[in-house]
Structure formats: C-alpha cells, structure tokens
N, C-alpha and C positions, 0 to 999 in steps of 0.2 A: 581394486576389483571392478572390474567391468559390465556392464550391461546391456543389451538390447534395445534400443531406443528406438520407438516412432511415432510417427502423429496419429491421431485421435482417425476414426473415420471421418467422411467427409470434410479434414480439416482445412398536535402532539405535544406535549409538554413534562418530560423525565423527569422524575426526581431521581435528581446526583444521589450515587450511591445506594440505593435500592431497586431491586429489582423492577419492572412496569412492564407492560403487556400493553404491546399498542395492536389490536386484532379486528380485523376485518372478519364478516362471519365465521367465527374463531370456531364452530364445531361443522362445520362445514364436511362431511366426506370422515368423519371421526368415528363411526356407529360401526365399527365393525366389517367394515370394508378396505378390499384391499386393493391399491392402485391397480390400475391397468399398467402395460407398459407404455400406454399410448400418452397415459397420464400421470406424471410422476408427484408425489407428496417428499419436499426437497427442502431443507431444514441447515442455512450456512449459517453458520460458527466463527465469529470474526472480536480481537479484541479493542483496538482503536479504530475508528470512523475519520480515520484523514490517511491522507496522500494516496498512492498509487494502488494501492490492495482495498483501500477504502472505494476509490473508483471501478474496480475492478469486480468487486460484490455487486454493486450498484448495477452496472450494465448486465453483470450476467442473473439476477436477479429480476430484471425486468425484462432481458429476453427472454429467459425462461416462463415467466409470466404470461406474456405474450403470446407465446406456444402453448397456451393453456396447462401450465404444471401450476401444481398449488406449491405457494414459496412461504417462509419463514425464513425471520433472520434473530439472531439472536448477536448484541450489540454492547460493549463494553460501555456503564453508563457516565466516568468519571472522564473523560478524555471527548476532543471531537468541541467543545463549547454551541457558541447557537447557530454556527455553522453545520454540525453537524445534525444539532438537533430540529432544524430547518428542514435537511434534507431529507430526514429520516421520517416526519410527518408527512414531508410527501410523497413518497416514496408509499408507505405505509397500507393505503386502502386499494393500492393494486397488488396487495399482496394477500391470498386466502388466507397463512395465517400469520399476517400481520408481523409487528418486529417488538422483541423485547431487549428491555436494555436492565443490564443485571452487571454489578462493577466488577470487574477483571484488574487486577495487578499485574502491572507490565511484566516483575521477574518474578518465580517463586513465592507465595507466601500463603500463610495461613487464610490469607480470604479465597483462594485456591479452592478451599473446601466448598465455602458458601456458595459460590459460584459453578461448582459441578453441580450439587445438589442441583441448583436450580434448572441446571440444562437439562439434567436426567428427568426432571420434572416435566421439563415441555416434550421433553422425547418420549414420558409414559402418555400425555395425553395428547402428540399428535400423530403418532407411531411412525413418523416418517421412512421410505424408502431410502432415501440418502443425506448420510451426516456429513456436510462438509465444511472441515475445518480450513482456516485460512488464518498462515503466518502461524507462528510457535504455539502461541499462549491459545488461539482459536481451534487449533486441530488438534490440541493436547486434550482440551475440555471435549471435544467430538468424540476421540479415538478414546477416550477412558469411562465416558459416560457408560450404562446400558446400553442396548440398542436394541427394534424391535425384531422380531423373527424376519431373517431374509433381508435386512435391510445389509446396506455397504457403508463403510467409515472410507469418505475419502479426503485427501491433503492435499493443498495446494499452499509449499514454503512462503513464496511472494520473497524471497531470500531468508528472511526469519535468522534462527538459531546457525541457517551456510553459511552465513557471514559473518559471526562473529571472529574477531581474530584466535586464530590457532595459540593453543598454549597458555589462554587466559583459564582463571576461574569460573567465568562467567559460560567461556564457552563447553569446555569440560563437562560442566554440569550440564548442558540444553542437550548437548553429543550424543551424553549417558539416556536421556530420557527421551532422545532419538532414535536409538538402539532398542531399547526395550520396546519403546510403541510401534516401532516397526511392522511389529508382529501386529498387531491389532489393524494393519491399514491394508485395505480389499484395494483399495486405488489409489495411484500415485497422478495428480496433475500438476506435470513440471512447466512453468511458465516461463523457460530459454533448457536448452539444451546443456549451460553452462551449470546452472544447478542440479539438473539432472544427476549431470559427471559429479560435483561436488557432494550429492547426498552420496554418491558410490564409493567418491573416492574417502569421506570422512566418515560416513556411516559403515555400508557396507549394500550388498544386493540391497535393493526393494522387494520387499516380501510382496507386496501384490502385485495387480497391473499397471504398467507404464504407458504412457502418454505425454507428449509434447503436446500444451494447449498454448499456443503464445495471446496474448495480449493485443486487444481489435479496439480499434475505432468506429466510430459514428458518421457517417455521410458527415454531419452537420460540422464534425473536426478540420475537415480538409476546403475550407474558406481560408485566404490569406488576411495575413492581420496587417495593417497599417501601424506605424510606431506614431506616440503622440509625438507632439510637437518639442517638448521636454523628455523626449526620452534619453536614457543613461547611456554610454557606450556599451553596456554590459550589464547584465539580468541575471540574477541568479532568482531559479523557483523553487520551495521543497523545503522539507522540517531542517530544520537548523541543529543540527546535531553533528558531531565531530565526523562523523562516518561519512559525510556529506561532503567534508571536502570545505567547509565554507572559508577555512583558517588559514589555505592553502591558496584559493582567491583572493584575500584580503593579501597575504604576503606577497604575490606577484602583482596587486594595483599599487603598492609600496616600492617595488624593484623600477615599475614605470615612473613613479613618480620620483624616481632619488636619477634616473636617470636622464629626468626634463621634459618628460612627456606623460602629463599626468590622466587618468582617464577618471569615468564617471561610470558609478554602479548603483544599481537596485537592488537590495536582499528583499525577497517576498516571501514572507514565511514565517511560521512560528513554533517553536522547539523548545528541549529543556537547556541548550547550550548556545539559548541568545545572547543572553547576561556577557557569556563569556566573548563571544563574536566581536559585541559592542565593545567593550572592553580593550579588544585586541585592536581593533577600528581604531577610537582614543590615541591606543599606544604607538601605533604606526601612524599618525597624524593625518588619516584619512580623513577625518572628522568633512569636512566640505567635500569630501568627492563622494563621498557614499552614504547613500540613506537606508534603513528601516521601513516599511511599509505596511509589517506583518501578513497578514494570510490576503493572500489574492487567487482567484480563480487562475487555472494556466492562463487563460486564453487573457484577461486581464491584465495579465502580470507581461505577457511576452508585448504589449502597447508600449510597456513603461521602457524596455531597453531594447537594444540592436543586434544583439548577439547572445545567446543563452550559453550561459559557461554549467557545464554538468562535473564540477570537479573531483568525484567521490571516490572514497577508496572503495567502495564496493559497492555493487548493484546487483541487481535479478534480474529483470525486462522491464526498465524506469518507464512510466507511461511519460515522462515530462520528455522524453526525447522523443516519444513517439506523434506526443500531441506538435511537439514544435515541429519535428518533420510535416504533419499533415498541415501547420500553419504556415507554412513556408517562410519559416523563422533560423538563421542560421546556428549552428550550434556548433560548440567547441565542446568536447566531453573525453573523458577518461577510459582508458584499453580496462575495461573492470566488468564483472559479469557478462551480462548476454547483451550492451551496449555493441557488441560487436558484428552480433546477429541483426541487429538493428539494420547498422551501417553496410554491411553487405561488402562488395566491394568498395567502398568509400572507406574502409574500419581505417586504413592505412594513415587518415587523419587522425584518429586517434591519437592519446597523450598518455605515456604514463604514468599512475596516480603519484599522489604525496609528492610529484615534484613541480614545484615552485618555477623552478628557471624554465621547464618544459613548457609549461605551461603558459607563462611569459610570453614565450617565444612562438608558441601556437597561434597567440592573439594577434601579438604582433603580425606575422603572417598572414593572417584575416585582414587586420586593417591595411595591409600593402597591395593584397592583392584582392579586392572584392570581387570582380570577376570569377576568379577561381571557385570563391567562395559560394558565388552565387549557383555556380553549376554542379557543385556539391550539395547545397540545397535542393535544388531544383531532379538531382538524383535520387534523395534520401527520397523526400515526397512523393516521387513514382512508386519508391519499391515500398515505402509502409502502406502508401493506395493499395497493392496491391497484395500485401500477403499478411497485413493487419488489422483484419475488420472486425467488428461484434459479431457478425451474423458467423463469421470462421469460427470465432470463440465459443458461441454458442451452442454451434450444432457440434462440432469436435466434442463439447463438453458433456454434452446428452448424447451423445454416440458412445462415448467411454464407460457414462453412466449403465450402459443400456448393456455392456459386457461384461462390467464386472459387477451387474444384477443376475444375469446370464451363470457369468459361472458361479455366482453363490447359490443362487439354484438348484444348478445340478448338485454341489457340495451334499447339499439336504437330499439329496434323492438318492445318492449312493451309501 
C-alpha cells in the first residue's frame, strides 16, 4: 500500500532503575496556560541514550530550545552508562523542563506498566503540546499515554520495530502493536524515505501526517579528521549487535588474511553481542589484527582507522555515515536502508549486506584504487553539506509540528 510522501515545510546524577527528575524551573508556563504557537511545550519520549537516535534527540532538543520551545525529555534509566549520564546533566538545565530517567525494557515486559504510569505523570503535570516518541519502545509509551486537550502524538521509528526481520517472533509482535498504534499517531516523522515505504509496506497507510525529516549535522561536523599514527586499516563505529553486520567484517578480515594479505581493524563500540564478536575474533585467529576499544565518540573513533566499514543488515539514515561523510572519512557500507539516500549518486558503491566475499572485495578495491576513493569521499561530503544540516532538521520538524497542531484544531472545532 502506498502513500504520499514529502518533506516537512522549509525542509546530574540517576539512580539506575528508578524514576528521577532532573528539572530546570520545572513549573515554569504550568498555571494554566496554553502555548502560543510561537511557543511550543514539547515533551520527547526516547528509550536508550546511545547511538544515532540518542544523537538525534539530543540536536533536536536543543535546537528546539534554542528557538525558545520549552523541551522535556523523558530517558530510559538502565541503559546509556556514564556516558550517557554525562551528557544528559548537560544537556539538562537548557532544557525548561528538564529530563527524567525512568527504566524502560528494551522488549515487552511488565515494567512496561511502571514506566507508562510514569510518563502520563509528567504529561498530567506538564500538559505538553507535543508527545514525541522515538524508536519503538519511546513512541509506544507516547502514543498510549494520556494526553492533554489538543495536543499531537508524534513518531519518529529511527528504524525501530522496520527492521526487525520479517517472519520472526519478535517482529510479528512490535508489527501487531504497530498497527494498533497506528491510530493513535497525529504525525508521522520518517527519517529516510526508505522507512517511510517500509512502515507502508508492513504496516499499512499512516493514519496521520507524513513527513520526510532526514537527519542534519552541526557546522562543527564538517572539519576533516587526521588518522593517528597507529591507526587500523579499518574502523568499525556503532553498538555491537548482530544487525550491525560486525560478524560479517570479522569474516572478510579472515578471507584477507587466509589469502596473505592481512589487514588491521578497530571495533569502537559497546553492545549485548560483544562477548560473541570477541569470540568469533579468537576463532578466526584475528586475535593480533583486531582490537576492542569500546565506546568512542564518532569523531574519535574515525582517528583510530582509515576506512569506516558500515557492514549492517539493516539501517534507517545511520548518522555514523553521515558524520564520516562531513569528516572526510572514507566509507565502505552496505545497499541497506536509507544508506542509499545518503550516497546520492555514489549509492552504486555500495555492497550487498550479509555478504562476506562482496564485501571483501569492496575493500580490496578501496585499498587499489584510493584515488577513486578519494573522490567518492570528497563527493559524499558535498552532498551531506549540503542537504544534512540541524538547522533542515529543526525547522522541517517545527513546521510539521505546527500542521498537525493545525489540524488537530480544527478536528475540535468541527
């Protein structure tokens, strides 16, 4: 089933596991008052505090701020470590109301309850304009809370529940509770065109409004990095977890090295499926070519190697190719989500996922012909310049806000 597609206008200290309220003048605009449109009370719903959706609150969070909207964020508190809990106290007091971290369970489960309760709690006392969830388990808690008079439930997947694979268990069940909530979401913000088609083609229509908001950079992204002195031939950045592709990496620096040409890699990152990584590393006798570093900033991480391999079976709009584009970092990555939108015309480098030998053979190609490579870099980096900023994100995103406030509106007036 098909849809109509287009872009937006103009486009601290937690205790794990309980609830906390980190609030900047937390009654601020609370007495009985109702935003302007000039000023929006905006309340995002998010369950883990890392990788690309974690980034992606973050920037639209403080642009919105910025614009003078009063923000809340409400923050899964068992995930994210003191990385996350770092970022989130600073974050924190530029934000009117402040961020609470209240524990979220990654699938299903009875803490599910606990953790509504809690949301509908901050939604009775800060009556926000706009609920917005982000990723499954964030827009579930949004879209099923209360909400106040006139306000909109909006979703942005960040891939979520579209990528799980077709036919599993796992997926079946997020599908089911994709379809029902359906009905509850005033706003759809798809962040690539590719999930877009995927909620349609596995859901079904979007019951509210659509929007394409893609995913922006920071002036301060598009500086180029220098590699250290000991960098790897090859980088990998991003949660370690099978979906990533990491096992797929590992078995092509295995193909080089049985073949006599061994190379040298970075994994940065931390995930539930490191144990197994390592593991696999061990068995394939990389042990000397490949290190562990755990979590690294991108910008950080892309010092330590030469080449960013994005292996994944499946993506939404990966900031990690977006950031490496703006850092003028070469990248090798996988025909998988909206990586393709990314690449523009370049997509044609592309690999397809889960294969080992393709993949191989992409690298290889990088290291023969850098030249080539270089003017494929030096491509990617034009076109994220130019059609991947915050400031697109932001306002796209308060433009969409502002229509489907618009026709909830009218809804009550008729």
């Amino acid at each position: 089933m098909g849809v109509a597609l287009r872009p937006a206008a103009s486009m601290f200290a937690p205790v794990r596991g309980q609830p906390v309220a980190i609030d900047h003048d937390p009654d601020v605009g609370l007495a009985n008052t109702a935003s302007s449109p000039q000023r929006l009370k905006i309340l995002h719903i998010l369950r883990a505090p890392v990788g690309g959706l974690f980034r992606h609150v973050l920037d639209l969070a403080r642009g919105q701020a910025d614009r003078g909207h009063q923000i809340g964020l409400i923050v899964d508190s068992t995930t994210g470590g003191t990385h996350a809990d770092a970022v989130l106290a600073q974050l924190a007091p530029s934000l009117t109301f402040g961020v609470e971290r209240v524990a979220m369970a990654r699938h299903p489960s009875l803490r599910d309850f606990t953790a509504l309760r809690a949301v509908a709690r901050r939604i009775a006392k800060l009556a926000p304009d706009v609920l917005h969830g982000h990723g499954a388990k964030g827009a579930a808690l949004a879209r099923l809370a209360p909400r106040s008079a006139g306000a909109i439930r909006v979703y942005t997947p960040h891939g979520g529940s579209l990528v799980y694979a077709p036919g599993s268990m796992t997926s079946g069940l997020y599908l089911t509770l994709e379809r029902l909530l359906n009905w509850r979401t005033d706003l759809f913000l798809f962040e690539s065109d590719y999930i877009a088609q995927q909620f349609c083609t596995r859901i079904g229509a979007p019951h509210g409004l659509v929007h394409i908001v893609r995913n922006g950079l920071r002036g301060s992204d598009f500086s180029p990095i220098a590699s250290h002195a000991d960098a790897t031939d090859i980088i990998f950045v991003g949660e370690l977890r099978v979906l990533k592709g990491v096992d797929v990496l590992l078995r092509s620096l295995a193909a080089f090295k049985k073949s006599g040409r061994p190379l040298t890699a970075t994994i940065a990152g931390e995930g539930p499926d490191r144990d197994e990584f390592a593991a696999l590393t061990r068995a394939l006798g990389l042990d000397g070519q490949v290190r562990f570093v755990g979590y690294r900033a991108a910008r950080e991480a892309f010092a330590m190697g030469r080449i960013l391999i994005v292996p994944s079976r499946a993506e939404s709009l990966p900031y990690i190719v977006l950031e490496a584009a703006a850092a003028q970092m070469p990248v090798i990555a996988t025909r998988v989500g909206g990586i393709g939108e990314i690449f523009g015309p370049e997509a044609t480098q592309l690999v397809p996922p889960d294969d080992v030998s393709a993949l191989a053979r992409a690298i290889s190609a990088a290291l023969a012909d850098p030249d080539r490579l270089r003017k494929v870099t030096q491509a990617l980096n034009a076109r994220v310049g130019r059609e991947f900023t915050v400031d697109a994100m932001v306002e796209q995103g308060l433009a969409a806000y502002r229509e489907a406030l618009a026709k909830q509106k009218s809804r009550q007036c008729t």
